[in-house]
N, C-alpha and C positions, 0 to 999 in steps of 0.2 A: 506574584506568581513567578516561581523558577520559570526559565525558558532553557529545555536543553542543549545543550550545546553545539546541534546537526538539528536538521530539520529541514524537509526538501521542499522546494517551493516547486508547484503543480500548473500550468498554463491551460486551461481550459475556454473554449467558447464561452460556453452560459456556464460560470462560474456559481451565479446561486445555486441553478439545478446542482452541480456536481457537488456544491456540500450538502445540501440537502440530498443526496442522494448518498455520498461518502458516511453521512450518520445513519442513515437508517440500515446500509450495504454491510459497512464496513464496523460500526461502535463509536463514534467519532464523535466527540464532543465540541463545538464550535464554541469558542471564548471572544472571538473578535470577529466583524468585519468592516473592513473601511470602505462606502461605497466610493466611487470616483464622480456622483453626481449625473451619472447619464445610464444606470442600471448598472454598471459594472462597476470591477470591485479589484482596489488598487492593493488594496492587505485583506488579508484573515488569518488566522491562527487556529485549527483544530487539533484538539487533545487526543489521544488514545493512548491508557494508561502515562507514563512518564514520558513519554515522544510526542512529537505534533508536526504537523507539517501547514504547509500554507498554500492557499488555494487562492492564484487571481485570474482575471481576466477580464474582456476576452485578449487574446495574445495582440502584442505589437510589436513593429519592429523585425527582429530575426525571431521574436519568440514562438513557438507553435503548440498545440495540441497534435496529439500523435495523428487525432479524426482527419486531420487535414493532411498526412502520408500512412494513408491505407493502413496505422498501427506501428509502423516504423519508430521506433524509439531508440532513444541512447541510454537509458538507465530503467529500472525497475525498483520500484518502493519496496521494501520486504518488512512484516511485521510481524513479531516474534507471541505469539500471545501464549497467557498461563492456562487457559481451560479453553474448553469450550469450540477448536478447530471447524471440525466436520459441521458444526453448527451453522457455525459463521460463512461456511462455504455454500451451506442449502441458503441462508439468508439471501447472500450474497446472489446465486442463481435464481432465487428465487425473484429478483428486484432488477435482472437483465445481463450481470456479469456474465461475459465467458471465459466459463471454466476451461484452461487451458493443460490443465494436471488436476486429473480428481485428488483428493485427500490421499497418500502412500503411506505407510515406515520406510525409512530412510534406514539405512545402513548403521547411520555416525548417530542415531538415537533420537530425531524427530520423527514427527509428523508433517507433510509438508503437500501446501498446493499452492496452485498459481493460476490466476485468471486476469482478464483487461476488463476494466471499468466501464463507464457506459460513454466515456470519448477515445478508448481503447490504451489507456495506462496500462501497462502491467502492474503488478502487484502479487510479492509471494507470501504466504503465511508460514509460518511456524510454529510446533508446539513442543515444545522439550519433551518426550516419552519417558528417557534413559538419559541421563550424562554420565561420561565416556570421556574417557581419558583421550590425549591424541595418539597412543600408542593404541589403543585399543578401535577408535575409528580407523586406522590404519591397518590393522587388523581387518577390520568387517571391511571392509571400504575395496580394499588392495590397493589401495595408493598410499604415497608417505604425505604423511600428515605430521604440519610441526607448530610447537606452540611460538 
């Protein structure tokens, strides 16, 4: 199996639940996981299309889940997908996400929402509507956009 090249490793409490919950949420394919022998789980590796991300826990050290500062993050997962958005997003609510941007068009020619997981991750979606030059989301947008 390729491994691509980026892929962000996730810090959750109850690491099972959140991949089990990442597949049925989100489409996520689980290929690995390494337990650590005491219920937690020192590696995993879950697929979604050609990306994957890795899901361990529970945190140690300086590591945290967002659950433990009221949603406070420094980064957000965004995944680009080819069909199916607005789907993914009822899914998604439907299984406890909040939806924090229902499904929009975007200016620059997505489709796009954003919701927190159920340890409060962000997470944005995308779905290519239109592609769009950067002269041309420049255009829609009113900002300079450059390649």
């Amino acid at each position: 199996m390729d491994v691509p090249t980026i892929g962000p490793l996730l810090w959750y409490r109850d690491p099972r639940a959140a991949i089990a919950w990442l597949e049925k949420a989100f489409g996520f394919e689980t290929r690995m996981i390494v337990d650590d022998g005491q219920g937690g789980v020192v590696h995993s590796e879950l697929r979604l299309g050609d990306g994957y991300i890795m899901v361990v826990g529970p945190p140690k050290g300086s590591a945290v889940s967002p659950a433990a500062f009221g949603g406070r993050s420094t980064q957000s997962v965004h995944v680009q997908l080819q069909d199916g958005l607005d789907e993914r997003c009822e899914i998604a609510r439907g299984l406890g996400a909040k939806v924090e941007r229902e499904p929009a068009d975007q200016p620059y020619g997505d489709r796009v929402f954003t919701c927190r997981d159920i340890e409060d991750h962000p997470w944005s979606f995308g779905q290519t509507l239109k592609v769009m030059t950067p002269e041309e989301m420049s255009q829609a947008t009113g900002r300079k956009i450059t390649s």
